[in-house]
C-alpha positions as CSV (number, residue, x, y, z in Angstrom):
1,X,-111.4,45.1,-199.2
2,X,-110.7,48.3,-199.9
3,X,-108.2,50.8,-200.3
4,X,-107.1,54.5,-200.0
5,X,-103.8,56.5,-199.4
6,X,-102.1,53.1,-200.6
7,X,-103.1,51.3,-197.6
8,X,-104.9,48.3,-198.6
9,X,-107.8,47.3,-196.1
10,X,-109.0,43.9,-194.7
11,X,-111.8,43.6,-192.1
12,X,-109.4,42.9,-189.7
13,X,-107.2,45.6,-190.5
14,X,-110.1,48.1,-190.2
15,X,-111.3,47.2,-187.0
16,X,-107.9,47.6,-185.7
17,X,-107.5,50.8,-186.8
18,X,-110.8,51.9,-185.7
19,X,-109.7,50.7,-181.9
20,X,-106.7,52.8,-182.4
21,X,-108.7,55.6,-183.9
22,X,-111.2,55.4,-180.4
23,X,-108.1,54.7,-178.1
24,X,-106.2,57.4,-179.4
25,X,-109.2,60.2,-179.2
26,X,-110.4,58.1,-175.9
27,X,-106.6,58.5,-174.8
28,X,-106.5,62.2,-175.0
29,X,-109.7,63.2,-173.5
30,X,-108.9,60.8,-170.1
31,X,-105.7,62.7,-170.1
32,X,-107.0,66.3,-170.5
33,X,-110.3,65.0,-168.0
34,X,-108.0,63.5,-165.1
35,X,-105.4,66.4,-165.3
36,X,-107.6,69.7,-165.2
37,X,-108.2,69.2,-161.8
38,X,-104.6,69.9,-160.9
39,X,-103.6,71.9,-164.0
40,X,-101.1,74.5,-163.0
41,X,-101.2,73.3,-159.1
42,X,-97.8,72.4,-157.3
43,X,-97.7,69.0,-156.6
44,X,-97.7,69.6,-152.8
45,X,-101.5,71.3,-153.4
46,X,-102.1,68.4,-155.5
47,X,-101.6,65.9,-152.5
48,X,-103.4,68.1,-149.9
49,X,-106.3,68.0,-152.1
50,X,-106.0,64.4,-153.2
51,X,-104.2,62.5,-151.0
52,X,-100.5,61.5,-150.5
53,X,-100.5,60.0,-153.8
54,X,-101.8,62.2,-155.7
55,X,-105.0,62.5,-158.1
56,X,-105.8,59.0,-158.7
57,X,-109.2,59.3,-160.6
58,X,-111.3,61.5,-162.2
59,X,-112.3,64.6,-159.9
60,X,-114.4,67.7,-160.8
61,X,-113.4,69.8,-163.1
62,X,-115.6,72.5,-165.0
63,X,-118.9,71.3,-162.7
64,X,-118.2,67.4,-163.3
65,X,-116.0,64.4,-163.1
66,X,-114.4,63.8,-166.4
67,X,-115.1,67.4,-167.6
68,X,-112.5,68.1,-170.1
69,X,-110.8,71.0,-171.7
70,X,-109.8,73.5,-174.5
71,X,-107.4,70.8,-175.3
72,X,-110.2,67.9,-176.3
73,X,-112.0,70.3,-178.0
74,X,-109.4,71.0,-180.4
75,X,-108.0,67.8,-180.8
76,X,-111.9,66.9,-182.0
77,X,-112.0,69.8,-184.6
78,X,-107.9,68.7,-185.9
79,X,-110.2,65.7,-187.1
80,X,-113.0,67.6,-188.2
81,X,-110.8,69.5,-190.1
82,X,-108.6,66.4,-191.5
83,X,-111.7,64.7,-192.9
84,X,-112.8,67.9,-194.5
85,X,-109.5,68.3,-196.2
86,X,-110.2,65.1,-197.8
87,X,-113.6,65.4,-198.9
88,X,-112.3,68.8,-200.6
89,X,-109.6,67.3,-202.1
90,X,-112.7,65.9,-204.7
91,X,-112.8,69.7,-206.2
92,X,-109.1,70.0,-206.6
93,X,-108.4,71.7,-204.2
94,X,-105.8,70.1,-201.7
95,X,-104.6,72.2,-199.1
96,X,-104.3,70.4,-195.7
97,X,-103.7,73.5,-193.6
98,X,-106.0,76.0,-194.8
99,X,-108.9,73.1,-193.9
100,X,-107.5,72.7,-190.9
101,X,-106.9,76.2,-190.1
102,X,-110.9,76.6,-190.6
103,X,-111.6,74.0,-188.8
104,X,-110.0,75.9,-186.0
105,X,-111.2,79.6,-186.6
106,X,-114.7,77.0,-186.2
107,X,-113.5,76.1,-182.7
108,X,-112.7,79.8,-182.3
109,X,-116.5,80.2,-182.6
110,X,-117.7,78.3,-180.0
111,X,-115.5,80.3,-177.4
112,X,-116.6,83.6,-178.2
113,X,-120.6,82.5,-179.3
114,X,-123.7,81.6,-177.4
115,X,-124.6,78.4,-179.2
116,X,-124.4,76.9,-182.8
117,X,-125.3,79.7,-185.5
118,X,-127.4,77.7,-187.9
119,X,-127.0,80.4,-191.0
120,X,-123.5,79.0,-191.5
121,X,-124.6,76.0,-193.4
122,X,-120.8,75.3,-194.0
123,X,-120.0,74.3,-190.2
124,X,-120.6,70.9,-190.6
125,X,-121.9,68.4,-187.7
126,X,-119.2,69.1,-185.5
127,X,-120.1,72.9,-184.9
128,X,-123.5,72.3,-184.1
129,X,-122.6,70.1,-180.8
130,X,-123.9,72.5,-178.7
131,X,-121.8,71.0,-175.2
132,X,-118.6,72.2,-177.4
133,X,-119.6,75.6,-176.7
134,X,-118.0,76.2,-173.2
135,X,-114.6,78.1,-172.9
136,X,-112.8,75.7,-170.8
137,X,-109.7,77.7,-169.8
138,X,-108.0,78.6,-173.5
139,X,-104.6,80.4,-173.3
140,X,-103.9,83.5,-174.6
141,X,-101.8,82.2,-177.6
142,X,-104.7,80.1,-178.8
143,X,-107.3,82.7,-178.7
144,X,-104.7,85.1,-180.1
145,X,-103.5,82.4,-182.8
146,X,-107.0,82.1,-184.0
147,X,-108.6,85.2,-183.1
148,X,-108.9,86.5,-187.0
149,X,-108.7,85.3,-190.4
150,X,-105.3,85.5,-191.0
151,X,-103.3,82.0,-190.9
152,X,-99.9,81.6,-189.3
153,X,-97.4,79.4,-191.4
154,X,-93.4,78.4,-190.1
155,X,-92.6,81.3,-192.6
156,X,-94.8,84.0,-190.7
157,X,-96.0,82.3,-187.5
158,X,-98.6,83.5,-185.3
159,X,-97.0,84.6,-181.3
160,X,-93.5,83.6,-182.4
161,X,-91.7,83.3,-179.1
162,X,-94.6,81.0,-178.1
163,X,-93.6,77.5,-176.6
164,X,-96.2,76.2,-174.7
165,X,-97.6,72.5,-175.5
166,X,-100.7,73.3,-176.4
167,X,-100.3,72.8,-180.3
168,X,-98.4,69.7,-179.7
169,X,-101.4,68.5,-177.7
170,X,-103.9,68.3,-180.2
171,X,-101.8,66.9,-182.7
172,X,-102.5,63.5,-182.2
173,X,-105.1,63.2,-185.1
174,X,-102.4,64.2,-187.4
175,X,-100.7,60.9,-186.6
176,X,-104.1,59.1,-187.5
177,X,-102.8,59.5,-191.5
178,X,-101.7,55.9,-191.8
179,X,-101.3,56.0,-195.1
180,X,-99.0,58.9,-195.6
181,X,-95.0,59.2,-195.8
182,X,-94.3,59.8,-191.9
183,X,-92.5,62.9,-193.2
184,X,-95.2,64.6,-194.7
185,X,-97.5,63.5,-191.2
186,X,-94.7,65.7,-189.7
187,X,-94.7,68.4,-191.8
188,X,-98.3,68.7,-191.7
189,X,-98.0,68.8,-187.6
190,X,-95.7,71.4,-187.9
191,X,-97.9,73.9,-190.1
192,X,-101.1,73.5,-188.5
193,X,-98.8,74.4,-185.1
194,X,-97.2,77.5,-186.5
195,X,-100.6,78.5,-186.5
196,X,-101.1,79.0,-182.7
197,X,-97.9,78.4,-181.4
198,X,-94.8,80.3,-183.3
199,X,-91.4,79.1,-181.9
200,X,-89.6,76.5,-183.5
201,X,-88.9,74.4,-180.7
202,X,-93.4,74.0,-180.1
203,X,-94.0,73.3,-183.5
204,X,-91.3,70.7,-183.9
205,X,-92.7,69.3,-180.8
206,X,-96.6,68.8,-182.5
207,X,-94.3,67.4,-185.7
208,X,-92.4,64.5,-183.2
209,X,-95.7,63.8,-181.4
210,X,-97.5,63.4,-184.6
211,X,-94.8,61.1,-186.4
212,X,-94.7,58.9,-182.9
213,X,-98.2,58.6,-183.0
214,X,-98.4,57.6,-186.2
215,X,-95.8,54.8,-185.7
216,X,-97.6,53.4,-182.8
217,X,-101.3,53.5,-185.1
218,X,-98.6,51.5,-187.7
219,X,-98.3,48.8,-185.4
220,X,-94.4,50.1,-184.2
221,X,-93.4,49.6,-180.7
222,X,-93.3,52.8,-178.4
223,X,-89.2,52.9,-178.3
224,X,-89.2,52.7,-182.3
225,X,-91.5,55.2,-182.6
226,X,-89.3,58.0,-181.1
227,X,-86.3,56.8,-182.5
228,X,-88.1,57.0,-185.9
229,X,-89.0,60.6,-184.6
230,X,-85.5,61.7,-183.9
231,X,-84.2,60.7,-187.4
232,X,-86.7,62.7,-188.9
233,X,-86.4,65.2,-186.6
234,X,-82.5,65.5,-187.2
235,X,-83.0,67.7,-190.7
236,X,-84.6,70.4,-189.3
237,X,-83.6,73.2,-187.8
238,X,-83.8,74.5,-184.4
239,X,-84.6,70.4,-183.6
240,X,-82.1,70.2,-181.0
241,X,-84.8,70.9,-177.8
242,X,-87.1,68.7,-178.9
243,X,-84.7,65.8,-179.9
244,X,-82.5,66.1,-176.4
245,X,-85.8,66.2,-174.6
246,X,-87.0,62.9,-176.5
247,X,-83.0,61.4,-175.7
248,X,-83.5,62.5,-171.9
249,X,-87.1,60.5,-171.6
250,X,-85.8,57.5,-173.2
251,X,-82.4,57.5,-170.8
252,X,-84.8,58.1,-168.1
253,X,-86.4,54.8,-167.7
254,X,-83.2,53.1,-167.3
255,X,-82.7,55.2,-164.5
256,X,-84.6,53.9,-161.5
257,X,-88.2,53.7,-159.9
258,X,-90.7,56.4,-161.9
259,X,-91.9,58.8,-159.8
260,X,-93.3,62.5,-159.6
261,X,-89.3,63.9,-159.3
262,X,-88.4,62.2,-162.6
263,X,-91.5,63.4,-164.4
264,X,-90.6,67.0,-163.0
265,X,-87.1,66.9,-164.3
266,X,-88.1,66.0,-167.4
267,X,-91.3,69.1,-167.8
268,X,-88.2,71.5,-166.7
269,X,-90.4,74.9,-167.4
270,X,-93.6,73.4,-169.0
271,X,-92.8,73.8,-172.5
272,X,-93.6,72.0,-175.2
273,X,-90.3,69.6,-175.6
274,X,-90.4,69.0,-172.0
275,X,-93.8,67.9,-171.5
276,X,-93.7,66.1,-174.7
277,X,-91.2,64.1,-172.8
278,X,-93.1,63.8,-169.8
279,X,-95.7,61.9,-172.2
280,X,-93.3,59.5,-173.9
281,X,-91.6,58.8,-170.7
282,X,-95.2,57.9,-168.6
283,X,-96.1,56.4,-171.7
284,X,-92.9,53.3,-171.7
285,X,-93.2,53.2,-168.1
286,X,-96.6,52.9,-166.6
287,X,-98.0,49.6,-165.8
288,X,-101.2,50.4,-167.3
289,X,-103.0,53.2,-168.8
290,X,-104.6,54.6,-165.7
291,X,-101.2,54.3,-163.7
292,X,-99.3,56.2,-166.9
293,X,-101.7,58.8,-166.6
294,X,-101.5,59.4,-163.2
295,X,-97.9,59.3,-163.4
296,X,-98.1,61.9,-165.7
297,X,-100.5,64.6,-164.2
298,X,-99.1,64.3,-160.7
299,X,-96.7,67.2,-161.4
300,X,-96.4,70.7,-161.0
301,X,-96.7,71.9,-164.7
302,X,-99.1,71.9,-167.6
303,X,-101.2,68.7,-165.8
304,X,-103.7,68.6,-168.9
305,X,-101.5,68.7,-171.6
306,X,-98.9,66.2,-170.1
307,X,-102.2,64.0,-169.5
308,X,-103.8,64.9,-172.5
309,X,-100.7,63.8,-174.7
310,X,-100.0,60.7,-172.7
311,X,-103.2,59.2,-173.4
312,X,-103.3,59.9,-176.9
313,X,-99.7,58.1,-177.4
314,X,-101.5,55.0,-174.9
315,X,-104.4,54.6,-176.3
316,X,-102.8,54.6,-180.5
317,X,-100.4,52.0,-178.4
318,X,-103.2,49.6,-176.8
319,X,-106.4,50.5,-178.9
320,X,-109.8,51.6,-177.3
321,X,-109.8,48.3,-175.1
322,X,-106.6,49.2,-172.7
323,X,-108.2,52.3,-171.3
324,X,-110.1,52.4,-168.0
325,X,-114.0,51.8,-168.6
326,X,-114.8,53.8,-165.2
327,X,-113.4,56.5,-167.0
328,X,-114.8,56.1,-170.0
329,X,-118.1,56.1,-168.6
330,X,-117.6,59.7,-167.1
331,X,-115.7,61.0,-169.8
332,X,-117.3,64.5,-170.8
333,X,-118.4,64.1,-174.7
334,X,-117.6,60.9,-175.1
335,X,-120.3,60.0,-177.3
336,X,-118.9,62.7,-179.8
337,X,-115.8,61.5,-179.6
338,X,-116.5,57.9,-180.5
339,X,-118.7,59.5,-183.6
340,X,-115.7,61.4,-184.8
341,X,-113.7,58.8,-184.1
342,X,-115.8,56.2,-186.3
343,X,-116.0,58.9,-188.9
344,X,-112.4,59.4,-189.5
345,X,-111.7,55.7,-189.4
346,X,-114.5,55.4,-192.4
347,X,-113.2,58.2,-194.0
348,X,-109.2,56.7,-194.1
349,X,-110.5,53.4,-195.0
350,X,-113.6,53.7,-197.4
351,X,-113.3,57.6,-198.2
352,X,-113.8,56.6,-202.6
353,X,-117.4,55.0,-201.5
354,X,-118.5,57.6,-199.5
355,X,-117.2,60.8,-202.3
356,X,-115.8,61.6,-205.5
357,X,-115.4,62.8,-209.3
358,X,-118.3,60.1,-209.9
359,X,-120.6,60.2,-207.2
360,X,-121.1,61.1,-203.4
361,X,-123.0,60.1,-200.1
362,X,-125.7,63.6,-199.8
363,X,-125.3,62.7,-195.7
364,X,-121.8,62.6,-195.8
365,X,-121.5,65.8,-197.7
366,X,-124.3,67.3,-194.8
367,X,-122.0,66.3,-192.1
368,X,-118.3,67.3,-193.8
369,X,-119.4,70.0,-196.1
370,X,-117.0,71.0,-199.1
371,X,-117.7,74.2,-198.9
372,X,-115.1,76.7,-197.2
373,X,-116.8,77.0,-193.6
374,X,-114.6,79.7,-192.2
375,X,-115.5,81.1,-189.1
């Protein structure tokens, strides 16, 4: 056995993580890859080009079924960027959000370059993937966020009056950190959002989603999650949005048959809190994953992030095994995401084997350099 972050390890406790590791990352991806089709459509579109009910399975999107977004590709370098914070924690220094925050002026890179620029011997495995460099449709506040050096914080955030879910939909990785306080997993959440995403009401929004997550990778039950969420939650200010949203999703599954009209009232404009509630919401109702997910995009708002954020909260719920394997066999990067996915889970579980004050794996240093890798 082993142990790290004062989690102690058994075989079968690793391979459980692991599943919800995959079924998390999985999760997001299917989301994101099933609603960029319909991503800002009205749902009437959505039907005309689907059929009465709606998209119902992976359709083309960026030049192939299962082609996923700006909003995968994130989510994959929040990991990136989590494993490298602990493999530089080794030199002393332990700074979460600045690892993270080069992690993403990395992704930055691949939007505005050709290919992988092999003179930056710092970019790690991740930044050489040369499928990652495609610009699949990143909003303004995300370019903008991470279009220099400089690194937003809740202090000074970068685009301050922006609420759009974006942050909050790569945050599920942050809910990976089993082994941390949930408070600190929400604090973290909130940071690394301020960074893109500036009002209070999207950052607290990544926090909740992060601390939910991470309940559900604990073994908690969907329901307890958010309820965990809201306590924590409840000392911060500006939480009120974000907490009456989460309140409004739970009340709504008491409240009859789920259907598109019920997820529209609950994404009200598209931001953060709303679609945050979309994904809770389509996450305690569906049947299953694939009928959660379609529940979820079928809508007239942000399609890929309510998708993208529903299947990350399914798949931490049900592990890799729940979600649809026809889908999974389409899924745009897949194989990259399961390598990450492994990754991280080895990193959380075995992390003092593979580096430290005494001795270090060379490969694993090749893949997750310690070195600042900046953009």
């Amino acid at each position: 056995m082993g142990t790290t972050s004062g989690v102690v390890w058994g075989r079968a406790e690793q391979q459980d993580f692991r599943s919800r590791v995959r079924g998390t990352l999985l999760g997001v991806g299917l989301g994101d890859a099933l609603g960029a089709p319909v991503d800002g459509l009205g749902l009437d579109a959505i039907r005309a080009a689907h059929g009465p009910e709606g998209i119902a399975d992976l359709a083309p999107a960026h030049g192939r079924p299962g082609g996923i977004t700006h909003l995968t590709q994130l989510t994959l370098f929040t990991v990136d960027g989590l494993i490298r914070a602990q493999v530089r924690r080794d030199t002393g220094a332990w700074h979460p959000p600045t690892d993270l925050h080069r992690a993403y002026l990395r992704w930055a890179a691949t939007q505005r370059d050709w290919g992988p620029d092999e003179r930056r011997e710092d970019d790690g495995w991740l930044a050489r993937e040369e499928w990652l460099y495609a610009r699949r449709e990143p909003t303004r506040a995300l370019l903008g966020g991470f279009g220099d050096t400089v690194m937003g914080t809740p202090e000074t955030p970068k685009n301050p009056g922006e609420t759009g879910p974006e942050a909050a939909a790569r945050s599920a990785p942050f809910g990976l950190l089993v082994g941390w306080e949930p408070q600190l997993v929400v604090q973290l959440a909130v940071e690394c959002a301020a960074q893109s995403h500036g009002h209070p009401s999207a950052w607290l929004a990544a926090g909740a989603y992060a601390v939910i997550v991470h309940g559900l990778a604990r073994g908690d039950a969907l329901d307890a999650a958010v309820q965990k969420a809201l306590a924590l939650l409840a000392v911060r200010p500006g939480h009120e949005p974000v907490s009456d949203a989460l309140q409004h999703a739970l009340g709504a599954v008491r409240q009859g048959m789920p259907g598109p009209a019920r997820v529209a009232e609950l994404a009200g404009r598209g931001a953060a809190e709303g679609v945050l509630a979309v994904a809770v919401y389509c996450a305690l109702v569906g049947e299953d994953v694939r009928h959660g997910l379609c529940l979820a995009v079928n809508q007239s708002g942000p399609s890929g992030a309510a998708g993208a954020l529903t299947g990350g909260l399914l798949g931490a719920l049900h592990g890799e095994t729940a979600l649809p394997p026809a889908w999974l066999a389409e899924l745009e990067g897949r194989p990259t995401l399961l390598v990450l996915a492994d990754d991280f889970a080895m990193e959380m579980t075995q992390g003092p084997a593979l580096h430290g004050p005494t001795g270090s794996s060379p490969g694993w240093l090749a893949r997750y350099p310690r070195g600042a890798g900046a953009a």
